[in-house]
N, C-alpha and C positions, 0 to 999 in steps of 0.2 A: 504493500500500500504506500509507502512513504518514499522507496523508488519511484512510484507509477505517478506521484506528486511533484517528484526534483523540477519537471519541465514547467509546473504552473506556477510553483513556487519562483522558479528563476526569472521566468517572463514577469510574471508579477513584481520582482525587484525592480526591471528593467522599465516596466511602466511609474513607478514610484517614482522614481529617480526625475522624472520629467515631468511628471506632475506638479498642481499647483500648491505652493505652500497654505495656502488659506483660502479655503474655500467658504461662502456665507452660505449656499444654496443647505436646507435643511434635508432629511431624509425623507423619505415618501413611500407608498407601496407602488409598486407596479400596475398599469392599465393592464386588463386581459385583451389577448387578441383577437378576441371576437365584440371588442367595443365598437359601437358607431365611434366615437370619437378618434379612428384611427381613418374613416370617410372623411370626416370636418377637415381633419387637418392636412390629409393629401388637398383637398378640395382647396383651401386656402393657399398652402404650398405652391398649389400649380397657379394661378389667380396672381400670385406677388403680394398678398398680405404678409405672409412669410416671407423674409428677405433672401433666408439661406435654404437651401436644401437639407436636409436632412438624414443623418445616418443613416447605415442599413440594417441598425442593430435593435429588436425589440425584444421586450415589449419598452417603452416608455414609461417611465416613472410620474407621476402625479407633478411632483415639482417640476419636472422638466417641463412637462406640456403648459402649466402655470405660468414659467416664463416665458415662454414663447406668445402665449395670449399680453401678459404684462407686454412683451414690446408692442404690438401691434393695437394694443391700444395707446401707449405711451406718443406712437408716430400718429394717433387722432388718422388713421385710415379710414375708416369704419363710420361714417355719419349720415344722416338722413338722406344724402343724395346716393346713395351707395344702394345697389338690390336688395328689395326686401328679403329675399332668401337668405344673404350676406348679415346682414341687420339679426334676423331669425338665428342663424348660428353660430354667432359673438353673442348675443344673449342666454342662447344655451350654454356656450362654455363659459361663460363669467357667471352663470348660476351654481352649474358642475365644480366649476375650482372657486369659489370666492374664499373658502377657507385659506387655501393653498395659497391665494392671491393678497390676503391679507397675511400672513406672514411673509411673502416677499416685500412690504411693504412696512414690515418691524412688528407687527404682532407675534406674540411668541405663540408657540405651537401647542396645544392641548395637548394634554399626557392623559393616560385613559383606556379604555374598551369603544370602540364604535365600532356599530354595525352598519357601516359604508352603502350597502346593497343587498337585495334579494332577488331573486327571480324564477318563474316557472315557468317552463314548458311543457308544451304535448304535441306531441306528432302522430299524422299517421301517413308510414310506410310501407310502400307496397314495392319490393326487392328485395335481390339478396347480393352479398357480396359476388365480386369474380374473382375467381383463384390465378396470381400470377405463378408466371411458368420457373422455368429454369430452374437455378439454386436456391430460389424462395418460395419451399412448400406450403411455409406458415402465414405465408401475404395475401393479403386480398385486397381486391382496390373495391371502394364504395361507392357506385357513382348517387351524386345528389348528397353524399355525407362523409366529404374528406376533410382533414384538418379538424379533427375533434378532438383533441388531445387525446386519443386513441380510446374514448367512447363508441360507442354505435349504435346505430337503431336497427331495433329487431322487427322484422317483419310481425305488420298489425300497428295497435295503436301502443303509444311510449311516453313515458310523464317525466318529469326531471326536475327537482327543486335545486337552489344553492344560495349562496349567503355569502359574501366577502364580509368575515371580520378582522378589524384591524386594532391595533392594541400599542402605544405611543408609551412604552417603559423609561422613556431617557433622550434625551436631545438627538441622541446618536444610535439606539436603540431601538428598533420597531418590530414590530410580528403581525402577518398578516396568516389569518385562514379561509380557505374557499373550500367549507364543505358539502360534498354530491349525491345526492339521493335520486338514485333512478330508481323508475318500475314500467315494465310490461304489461301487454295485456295475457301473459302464462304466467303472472301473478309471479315472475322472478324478480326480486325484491334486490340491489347491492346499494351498500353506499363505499365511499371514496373520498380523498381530500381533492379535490382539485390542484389544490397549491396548499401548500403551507411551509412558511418561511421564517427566517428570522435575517432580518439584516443591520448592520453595522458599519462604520465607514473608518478608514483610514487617512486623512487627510482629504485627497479628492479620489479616494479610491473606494465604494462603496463593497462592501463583503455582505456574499448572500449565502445561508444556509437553508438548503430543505429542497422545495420543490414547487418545479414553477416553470410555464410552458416560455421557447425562447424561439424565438424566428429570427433567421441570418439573411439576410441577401434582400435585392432589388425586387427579385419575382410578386406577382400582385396573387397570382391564382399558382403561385406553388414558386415551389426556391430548393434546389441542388445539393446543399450543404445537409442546413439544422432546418426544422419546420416543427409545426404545433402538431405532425401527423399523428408519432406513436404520442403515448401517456408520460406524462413531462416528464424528466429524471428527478431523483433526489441526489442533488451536487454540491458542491460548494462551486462560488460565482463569481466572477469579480470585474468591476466596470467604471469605470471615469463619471466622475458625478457631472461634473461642467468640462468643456470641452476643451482638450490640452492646447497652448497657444505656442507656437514656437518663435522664432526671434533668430535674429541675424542669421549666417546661412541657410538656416534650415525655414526662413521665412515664404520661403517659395510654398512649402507647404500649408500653411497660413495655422489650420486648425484641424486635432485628431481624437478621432474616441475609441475607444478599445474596451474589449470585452475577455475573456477568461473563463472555462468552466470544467471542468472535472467529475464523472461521477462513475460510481462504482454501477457496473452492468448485471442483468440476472446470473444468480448463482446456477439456477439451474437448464442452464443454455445445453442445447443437444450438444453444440459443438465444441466449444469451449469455455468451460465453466471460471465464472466471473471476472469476466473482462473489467478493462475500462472503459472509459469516453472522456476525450479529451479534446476541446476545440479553444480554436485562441481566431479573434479575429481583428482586422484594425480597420479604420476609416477616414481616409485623410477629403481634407474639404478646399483645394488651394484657392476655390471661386464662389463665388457666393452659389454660379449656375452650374458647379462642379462636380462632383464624389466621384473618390476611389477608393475603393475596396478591396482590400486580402483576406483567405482565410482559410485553414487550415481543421479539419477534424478529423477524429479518429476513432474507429475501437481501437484498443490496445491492450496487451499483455494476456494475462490469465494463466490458470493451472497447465505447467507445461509451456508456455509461451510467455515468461516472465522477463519482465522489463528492467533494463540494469543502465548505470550509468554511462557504460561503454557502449550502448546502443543509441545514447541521448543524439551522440550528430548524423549519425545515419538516419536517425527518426526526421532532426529539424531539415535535412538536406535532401531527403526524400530519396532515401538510397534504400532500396526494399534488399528480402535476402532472396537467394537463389532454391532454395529447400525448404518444405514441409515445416522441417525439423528447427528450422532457423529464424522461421518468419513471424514475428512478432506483434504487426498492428494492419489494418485495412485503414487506408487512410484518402481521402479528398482532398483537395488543395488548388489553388485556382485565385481568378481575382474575378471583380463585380465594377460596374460604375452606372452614373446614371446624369442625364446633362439636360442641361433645362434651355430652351432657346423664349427668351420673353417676346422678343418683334414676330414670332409666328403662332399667336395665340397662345403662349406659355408653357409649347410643347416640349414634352419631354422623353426623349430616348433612351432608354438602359438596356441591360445586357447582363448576364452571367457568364464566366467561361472557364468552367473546372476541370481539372484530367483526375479520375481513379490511378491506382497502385500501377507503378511500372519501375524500372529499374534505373532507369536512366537521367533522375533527378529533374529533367525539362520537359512536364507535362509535353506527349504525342498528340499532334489531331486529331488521328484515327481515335485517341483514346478518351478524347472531350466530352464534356456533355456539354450544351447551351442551353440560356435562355435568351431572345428578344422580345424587345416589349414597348409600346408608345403610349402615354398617357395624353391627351388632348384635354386640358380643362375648358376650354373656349371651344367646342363643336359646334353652340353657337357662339356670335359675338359677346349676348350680354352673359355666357356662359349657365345659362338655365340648364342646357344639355352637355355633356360630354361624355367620352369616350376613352378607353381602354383596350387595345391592345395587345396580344401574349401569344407569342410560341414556344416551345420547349423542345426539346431535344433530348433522350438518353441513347446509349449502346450498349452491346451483349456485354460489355464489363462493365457497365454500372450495376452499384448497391450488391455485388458475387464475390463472393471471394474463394479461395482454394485450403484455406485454415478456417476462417469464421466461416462458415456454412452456412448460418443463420442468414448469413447475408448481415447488410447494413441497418438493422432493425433493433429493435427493445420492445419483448413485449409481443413479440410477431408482428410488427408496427414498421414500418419503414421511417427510418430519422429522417429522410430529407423529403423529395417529390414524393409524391403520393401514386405517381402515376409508375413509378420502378422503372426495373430495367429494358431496354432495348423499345423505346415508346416512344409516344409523339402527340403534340397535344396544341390545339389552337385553343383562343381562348379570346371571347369577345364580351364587354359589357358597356352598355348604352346609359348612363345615369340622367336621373331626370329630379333636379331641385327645385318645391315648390315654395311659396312664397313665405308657409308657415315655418320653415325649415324640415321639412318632413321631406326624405330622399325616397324616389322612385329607384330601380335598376331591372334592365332586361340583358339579361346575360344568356351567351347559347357559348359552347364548349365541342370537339369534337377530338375522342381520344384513341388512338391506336397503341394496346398492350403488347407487348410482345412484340415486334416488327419482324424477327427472323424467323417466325414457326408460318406453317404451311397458311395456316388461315387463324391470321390475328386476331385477335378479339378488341370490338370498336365500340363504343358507347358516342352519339349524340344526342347532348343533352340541351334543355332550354328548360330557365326556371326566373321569377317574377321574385323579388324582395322589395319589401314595403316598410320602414320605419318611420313613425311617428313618435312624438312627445305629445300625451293629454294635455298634459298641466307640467308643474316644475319638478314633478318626482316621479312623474309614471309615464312609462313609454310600452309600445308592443313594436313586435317584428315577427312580419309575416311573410312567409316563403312558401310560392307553390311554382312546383318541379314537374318535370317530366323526363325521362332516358329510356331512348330506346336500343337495346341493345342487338349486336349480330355477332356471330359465331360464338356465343357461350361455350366455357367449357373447349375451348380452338373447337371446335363441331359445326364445319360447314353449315350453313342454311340454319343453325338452331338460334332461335331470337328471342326474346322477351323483351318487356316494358318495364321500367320501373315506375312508382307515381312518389310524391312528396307533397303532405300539407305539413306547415310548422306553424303554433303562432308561441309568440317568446314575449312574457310581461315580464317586465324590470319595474322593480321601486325604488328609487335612490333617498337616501334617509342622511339627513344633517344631524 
């Protein structure tokens, strides 16, 4: 274990060391990533309320997003001559943070229990998973229900309650829990934490214990590396509170945030019993219209395939072994960016471009996966409409390996795309903002599993999300689906439909 730690331990020095000595920003819980509030603030982003771009590293912390609304109102952007939809969601996020907001402003912070949030669901679905091929017998892709932190919906009707509590022990000190109450209609009863954390900070370097879902990269409908697919890890975390500034030569760079995480894998994996996971990533910003992105993850070590100090620069240098007997981590590694042009409607273009394990330390083509992707926040002028963007790309070595067997998973969960190995995935959504601030979206999807086997199996999908706010604490979100499926099971001509109703109430509680 304390081997399997030297590489996060040491990176972690290395971010210290450049960090800022005094940081004012307070501690915060994490936004979940299935908040609206990750729509608001792309929707602002793209628009120029937001000045900068934004990392590629989530989830967002309460504080974080606090500041960023503080500057944009501070520049008075936002006033009556401005779209009522714009109007509508600056009023909902200065309701959402005003706490947050008033201690950026020198209120000190309550220390305490609060119950931040509730909320329930019920769905009813009508599908079943599909089994991906290859080296991952325990995968299934979900169409209509990927990226649930590795929940699911069972065929029939499905209920789901949960509760963000958060708990302020110490200036520097916080605990958050998100407990999960599913049930069925076959009366199969689980509960679950969703998250629960404790965090701490070191200077400008926040420290998270416990478990808590993490999204890496540019992808909007799925990302290469990390994603919220499988059931979050229980890790230890570690992340730049306020963004590293640098200075004389290295000012070309301008501004960097970095992240850090560690966590012990299932004991009892088919293939190699208890791994690790280890991913470290950075984000430099040299333009305000800028981002680039590195990042690096991994399983690593385990019974039999133990991690030592002398394998530490062939890990960082990406020099794999040549033997069974010798190979110690599956690892990803690649870089991400994302570029904003404001004189053409405030479009924006990004990209992923990672290589799987090879030997030869300089990621191969052949051995790439991508993402491409265009965000349009102006599809109209006054930006009521816009538009989204996404293709993907994997190959026969993605998420496989020849030691971990499991494949790239936790949990039988795939860590990164949802979509696995050797696949292909277009991906469009159409948003429509109304005046109350209530977001429309018409999304359609069309996905090819497997690309090398005789008759792939394809899913197109189209589905409808609807989110409103009642009033200042209670909102719903309603999603209804459709997938229709071809070659099930690779079985020429064998097809089915999936359906999806969801509606999702949230209470937010001061």
């Amino acid at each position: 274990m304390f081997k399997k730690l030297f590489c996060v331990l040491n990176s972690l020095l290395l971010l210290l060391m450049v960090s800022s000595a005094s940081i004012a920003a307070p501690l915060s819980s994490n936004i979940p990533l299935d908040s609206y509030l990750y729509t608001y603030l792309d929707k602002l982003e793209g628009l120029g309320y937001l000045d900068e771009l934004q990392s590629g590293i989530k989830p967002y912390t309460r504080t974080q997003v606090a500041g960023w609304i503080q500057r944009i109102r501070e520049k008075d952007m936002i006033n009556d001559e401005s779209p009522e939809y714009i109007r509508a969601i600056m009023a909902r996020l200065l309701d959402e943070f005003s706490e947050e907001l008033a201690v950026l402003e020198g209120a000190s912070m309550p220390t305490g229990v609060t119950v931040k949030e509730w909320s329930w669901t019920v769905s009813q679905y009508d599908g079943e998973p599909l089994k991906q091929h290859l080296n991952l017998p325990y995968t299934c892709y979900h169409p209509l229900d990927s990226y649930q932190s590795g929940y699911e919906l069972h065929d029939g009707l499905n209920s789901a309650f949960t509760a963000q509590v958060d708990a302020r022990l110490h200036d520097n000190v916080i605990f958050s829990l998100t407990p999960h109450l599913q049930w069925d209609e076959d009366d199969d009863l689980s509960f679950s934490w969703e998250s629960a954390y404790l965090k701490t900070r070191f200077r400008n370097t926040q420290i998270q214990l416990g478990k808590d879902a993490f999204w890496w990269g540019r992808g909007k409908r799925g990302s290469l590396a990390l994603t919220n697919n499988a059931t979050p890890f229980t890790s230890i975390a570690f992340r730049n509170i306020e963004p590293v500034r640098f200075e004389h030569w290295l000012k070309i760079l301008n501004k960097m945030d970095y992240a850090v995480v560690y966590a012990d894998l299932e004991r009892d994996r088919s293939d190699v019993r208890s791994p690790g996971f280890f991913g470290w990533r950075t984000d430099f910003m040299p333009t305000a219209n800028l981002n680039i992105g590195m990042a690096l993850t991994s399983i690593i070590g385990g019974e039999g395939h133990e991690f030592s100090l002398s394998d530490l620069w062939d890990f960082i240098t990406g020099e794999n072994a040549w033997t069974v007997e010798e190979e110690k981590w599956n690892m990803i590694a690649g870089w991400d960016w994302r570029l904003r042009i404001p004189r053409w409607r405030g479009l924006q273009l990004y990209g992923e471009h990672y290589g799987e394990d090879q030997r030869d330390k300089i990621p191969s083509p052949f051995l790439m996966a991508h993402v491409w992707g265009l965000y349009l926040p102006r599809l109209t002028k006054d930006g009521v409409w816009d538009l989204q963007l996404e293709t993907a790309h994997t190959n026969r070595h993605w998420y496989v390996h020849w030691v971990y067997k499991n494949g790239y998973t936790y949990k039988n969960k795939l860590i990164g795309d949802a979509m696995g190995t050797d696949s292909n995935r277009l991906y469009v959504r159409v948003g429509r903002y109304l005046a109350d601030g209530s977001v429309m979206a018409f999304h359609g999807e069309h996905v090819e599993l497997n690309d090398a086997v005789a008759y792939p199996q394809t899913v197109d999908a189209f589905w409808v999300s609807y989110q409103r706010k009642l009033d200042h604490s209670l909102t719903i979100d309603v999603t209804v689906g459709v997938a229709w499926l071809d070659n099930v099971n690779e079985t020429e001509g064998n097809s089915d439909t999936d359906y999806l109703v969801k509606l999702k109430v949230k209470k937010t509680l001061k």
